[in-house]
N, C-alpha and C positions, 0 to 999 in steps of 0.2 A: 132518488138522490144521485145527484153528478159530483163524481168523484174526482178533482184536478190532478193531472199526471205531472206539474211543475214541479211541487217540491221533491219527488223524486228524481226528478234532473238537476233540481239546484244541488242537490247531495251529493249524487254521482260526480257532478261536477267539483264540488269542493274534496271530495276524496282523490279524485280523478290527479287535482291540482299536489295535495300532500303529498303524493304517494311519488307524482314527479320532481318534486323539489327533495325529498330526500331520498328518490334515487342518485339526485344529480347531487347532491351532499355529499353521499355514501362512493361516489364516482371521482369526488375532485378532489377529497379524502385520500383514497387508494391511488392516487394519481401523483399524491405529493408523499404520505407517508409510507406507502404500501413497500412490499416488500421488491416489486422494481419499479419504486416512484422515483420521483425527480430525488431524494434529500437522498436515497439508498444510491441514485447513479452519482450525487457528488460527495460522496464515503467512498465510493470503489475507488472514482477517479482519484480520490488524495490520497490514498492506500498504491496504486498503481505508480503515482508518482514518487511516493516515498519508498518502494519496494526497487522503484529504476533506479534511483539514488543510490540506494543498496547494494542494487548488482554490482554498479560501474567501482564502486568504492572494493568492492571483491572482487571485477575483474586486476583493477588496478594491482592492488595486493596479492592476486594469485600471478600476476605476471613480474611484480618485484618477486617473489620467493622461485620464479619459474629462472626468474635472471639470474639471483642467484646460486641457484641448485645445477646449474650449466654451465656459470665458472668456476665452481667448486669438482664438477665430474674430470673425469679423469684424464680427457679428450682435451680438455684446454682447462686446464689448472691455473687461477691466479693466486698468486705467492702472496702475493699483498692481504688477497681475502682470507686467507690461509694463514697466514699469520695475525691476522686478528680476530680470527674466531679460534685461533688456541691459544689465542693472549686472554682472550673473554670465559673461555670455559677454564683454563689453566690457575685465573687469577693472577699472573704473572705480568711484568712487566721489563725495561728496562731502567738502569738506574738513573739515567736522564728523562723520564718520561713519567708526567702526572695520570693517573687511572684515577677516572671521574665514573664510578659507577651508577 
């Protein structure tokens, strides 16, 4: 009796085929949701850009309180700024002058 070697190559071959489609699944998968796929590099990027936003809005801020911790020092003293941050803590005012707290 002769024994045909085809249908073992038609098998190998349709495994052959499975086996590469859900590599290629399991690859385009990790490529979009994986952990540095496409959706995780545009998470970073909006986090990056909203973190820049952040700084600039705290550089801004640390350089208002830099301005004025410098005309309050002793070296150039403004009278002006000086008199309304002891009007502001003091609660005080003049008798011509509305205090809108």
């Amino acid at each position: 009796m002769y024994h045909d070697p085809e249908p073992r190559r038609g098998m190998f071959g349709a495994v052959f085929v499975i086996v590469v489609v859900a590599l290629m699944g399991y690859l385009s998968f990790a490529a979009l949701q994986g952990e540095h796929g496409l959706l995780s590099l545009f998470r970073i990027e909006a986090q990056e850009t909203r973190l820049a936003g952040e700084l600039a809005a705290l550089q801004a801020e640390r350089a208002r309180i830099s301005n004025k911790a410098e005309r309050l020092s002793t070296e150039r003293l403004d009278l002006d700024l000086l008199d309304e941050q002891a009007r502001k803590v003091l609660g005080l005012g003049r008798p011509d002058e509305i205090i809108i707290p």
